[in-house]
N, C-alpha and C positions, 0 to 999 in steps of 0.2 A: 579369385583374389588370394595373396599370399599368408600365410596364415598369422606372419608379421604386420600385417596391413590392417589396422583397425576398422572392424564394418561398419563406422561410423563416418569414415574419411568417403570425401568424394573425391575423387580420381578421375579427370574427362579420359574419354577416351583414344581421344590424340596425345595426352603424354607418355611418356613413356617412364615408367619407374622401375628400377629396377627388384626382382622379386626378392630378392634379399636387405633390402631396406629396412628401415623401421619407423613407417606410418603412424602416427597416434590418432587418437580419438578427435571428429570432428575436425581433421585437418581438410582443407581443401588442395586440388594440383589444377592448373587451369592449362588450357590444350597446349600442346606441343612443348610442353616442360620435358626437360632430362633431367632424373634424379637416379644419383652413381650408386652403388653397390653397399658403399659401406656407410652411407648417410643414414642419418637419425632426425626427424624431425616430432616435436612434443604435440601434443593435444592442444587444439586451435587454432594452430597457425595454418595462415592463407598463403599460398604460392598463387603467384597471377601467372600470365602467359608468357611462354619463351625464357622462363627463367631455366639454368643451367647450375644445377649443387650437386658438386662430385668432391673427389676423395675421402677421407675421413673426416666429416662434417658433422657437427651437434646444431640443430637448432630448438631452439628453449620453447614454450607454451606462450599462444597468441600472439606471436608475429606477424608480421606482414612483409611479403616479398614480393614488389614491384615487380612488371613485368620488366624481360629483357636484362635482370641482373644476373652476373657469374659469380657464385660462391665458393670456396675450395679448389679450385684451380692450381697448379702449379707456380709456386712464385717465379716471378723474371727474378731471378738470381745466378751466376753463374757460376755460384756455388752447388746450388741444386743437384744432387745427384738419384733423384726419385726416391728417396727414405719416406718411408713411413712417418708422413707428420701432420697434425690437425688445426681444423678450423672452429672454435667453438662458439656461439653465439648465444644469447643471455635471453629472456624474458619479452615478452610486449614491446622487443624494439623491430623498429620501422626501416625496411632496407628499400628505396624509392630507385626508379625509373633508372636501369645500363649502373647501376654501383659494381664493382668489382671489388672483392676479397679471397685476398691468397691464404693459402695456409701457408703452415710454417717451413722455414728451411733448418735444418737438420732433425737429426733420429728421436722422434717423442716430443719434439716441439710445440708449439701450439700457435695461432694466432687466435686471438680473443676480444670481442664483444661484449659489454657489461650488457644489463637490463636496462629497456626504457630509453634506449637512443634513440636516436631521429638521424637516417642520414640520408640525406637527398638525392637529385637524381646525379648522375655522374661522378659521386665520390668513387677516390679508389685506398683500400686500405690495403697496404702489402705485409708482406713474410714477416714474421711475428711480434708483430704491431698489438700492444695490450690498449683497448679501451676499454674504461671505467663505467659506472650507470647514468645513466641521464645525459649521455655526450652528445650533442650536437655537432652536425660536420654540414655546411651548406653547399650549395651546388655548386659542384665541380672540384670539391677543397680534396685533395691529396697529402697523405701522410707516408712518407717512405719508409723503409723496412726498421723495424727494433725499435721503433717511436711508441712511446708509453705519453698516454692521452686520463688523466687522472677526472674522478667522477664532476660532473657539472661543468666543464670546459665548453664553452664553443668554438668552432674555427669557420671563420668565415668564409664563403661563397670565393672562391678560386686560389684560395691560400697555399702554399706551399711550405709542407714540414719534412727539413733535413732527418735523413737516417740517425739511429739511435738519441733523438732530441727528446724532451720530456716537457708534457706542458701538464702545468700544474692545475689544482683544484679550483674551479669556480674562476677558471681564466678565461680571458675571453682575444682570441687572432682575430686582426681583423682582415676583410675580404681583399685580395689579388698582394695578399702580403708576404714575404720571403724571412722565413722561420730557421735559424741555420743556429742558436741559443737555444737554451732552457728556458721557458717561458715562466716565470713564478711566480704560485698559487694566489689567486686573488685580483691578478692584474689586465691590463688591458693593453695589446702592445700593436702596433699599428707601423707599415712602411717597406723600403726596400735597403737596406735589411731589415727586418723589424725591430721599432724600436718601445720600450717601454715610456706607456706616455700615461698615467693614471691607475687607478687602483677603481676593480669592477661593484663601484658600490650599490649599483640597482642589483647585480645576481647576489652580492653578500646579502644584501635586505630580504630578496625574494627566496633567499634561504631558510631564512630565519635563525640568522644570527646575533645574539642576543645582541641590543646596543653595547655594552659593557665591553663586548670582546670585538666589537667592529672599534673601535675606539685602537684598543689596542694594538688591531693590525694596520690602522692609519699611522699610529706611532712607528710599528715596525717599518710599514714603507718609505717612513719620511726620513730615517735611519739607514735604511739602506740606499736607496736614491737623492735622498737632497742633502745629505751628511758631508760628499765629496769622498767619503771613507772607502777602502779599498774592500774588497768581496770580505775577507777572513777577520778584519778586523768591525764592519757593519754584522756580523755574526756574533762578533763579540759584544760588542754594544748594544743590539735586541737580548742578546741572553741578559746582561745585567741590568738594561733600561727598562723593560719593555714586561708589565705582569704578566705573569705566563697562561696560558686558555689554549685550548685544543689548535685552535686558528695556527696561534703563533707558533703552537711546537711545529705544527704540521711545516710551517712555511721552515722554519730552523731547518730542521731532516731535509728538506728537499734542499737548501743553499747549501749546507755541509753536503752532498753530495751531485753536486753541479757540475758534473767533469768538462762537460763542453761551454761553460761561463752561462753569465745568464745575459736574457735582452736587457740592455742598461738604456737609461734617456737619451737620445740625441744631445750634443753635445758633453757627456759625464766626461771629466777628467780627472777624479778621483785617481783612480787606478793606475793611469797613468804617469801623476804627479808622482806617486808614491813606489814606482819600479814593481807594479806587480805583476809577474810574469805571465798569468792566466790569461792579462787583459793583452800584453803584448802576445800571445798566441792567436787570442780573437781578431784580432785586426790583420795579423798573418791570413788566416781562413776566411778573412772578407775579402782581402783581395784574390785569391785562388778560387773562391767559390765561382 
């Protein structure tokens, strides 16, 4: 065994790891794994059978790696030019049955994994895609490249998320939905394209979110979606309506920087009454998409 390789790990002997790895203590490898060169895996974590974790990969303490998953791999990007760039993965999260994760495209990049996700069997998370802790992604949901997935999100079972889109805290896609928006924090958005239809107040509760300040962000959404007001100026009006609590700054930050709009409700015409150009850009990109 490598002197890298903690005498603690069991290692079958159909895998194949490579000697320059970095095994931790009580890690398990299950038969016919390939693990690449410059991989790191922490103390606990289980690798099942036919898993594949190559290039510059971290994975965090008591993990679980489904069999048949690819980790580190090469992103589909056709900008790709084999640079030096990483895959990191967090803590006691759950990688289930053919998930695929790329690392990142360009020099020192990263893609990134928080702690305590759950992603099921067929997810794919590509080139430097940030998820948060606690993400849920269900079977088969795909997030495409630069997508920023913030903590306590879920995305439902065959969902699709447009490149560099951002879905917010404690949000919740729902399943075979088309994400091509900023999804924001707190919400629940449902459709083909998806559309913002309610605010997630079973995961704010099972937060524990004080009542005081769930209160608040029901103010905020009703401000921002039942107001008619256009993006910049429902901005305006939570900062001066709306008492301030962590909740609301957080959701503030993420609409002040909404570059690609946000999911609004089916039928909203605010925006449009009002000549806001962001919103004429979004309905440009629904019809191209």
């Amino acid at each position: 065994m490598a002197d890298n390789f903690d005498v603690t790990a069991k290692i079958h002997n159909f895998a194949v790891v490579h000697p320059n790895a970095k095994i931790g203590k009580n890690v398990e490898i299950g038969p016919f794994t390939v693990i690449g060169e410059n991989v790191e895996i922490d103390e606990g974590t289980i690798v099942g059978p036919s898993v594949v974790i190559t290039g510059w990969t971290k994975i965090g303490k008591d993990c679980h790696i489904f069999q048949g998953a690819s980790i580190g791999e090469e992103p589909q990007d056709l900008k790709f030019a084999g640079e030096k760039s990483y895959t990191v993965i967090g803590n006691r999260t759950k990688i289930h049955e053919f998930c695929t994760i790329h690392r990142a495209t360009g020099e020192g990049e990263v893609t990134k994994i928080g702690d305590d996700c759950l992603l099921m069997a067929y997810v794919h998370v590509a080139h430097n895609c940030i998820l948060g802790n606690n993400v849920i992604m269900a079977n088969a949901a795909m997030v495409a490249g630069h997508v920023v997935v913030e903590d306590r999100a879920i995305i439902g079972g065959k969902a699709g998320v447009h490149q560099f889109v951002r879905v917010g805290k404690q949000s919740m896609i729902s399943g075979m939905s088309r994400n091509i928006h900023d999804v924001v924090p707190y919400t629940i958005v449902d459709g083909f394209p998806a559309r913002a239809c309610g605010l997630n107040s079973v995961g704010i509760a099972r937060a524990g979110i004080a009542p005081a300040n769930r209160r608040q962000i029901k103010l905020a959404y009703r401000l921002l979606y039942r107001s008619g007001l256009r993006l910049k100026d429902a901005i305006s009006a939570i900062e001066q309506e709306v008492e301030s609590c962590p909740e609301v700054e957080h959701m503030l930050q993420f609409l002040r920087n909404a570059d690609r709009g946000i999911c609004r409700p089916a039928g909203h015409v605010g925006d449009k009454k009002q000549g806001d150009k962001s919103s004429e850009a979004e309905e440009v990109e629904e019809s191209e998409d």
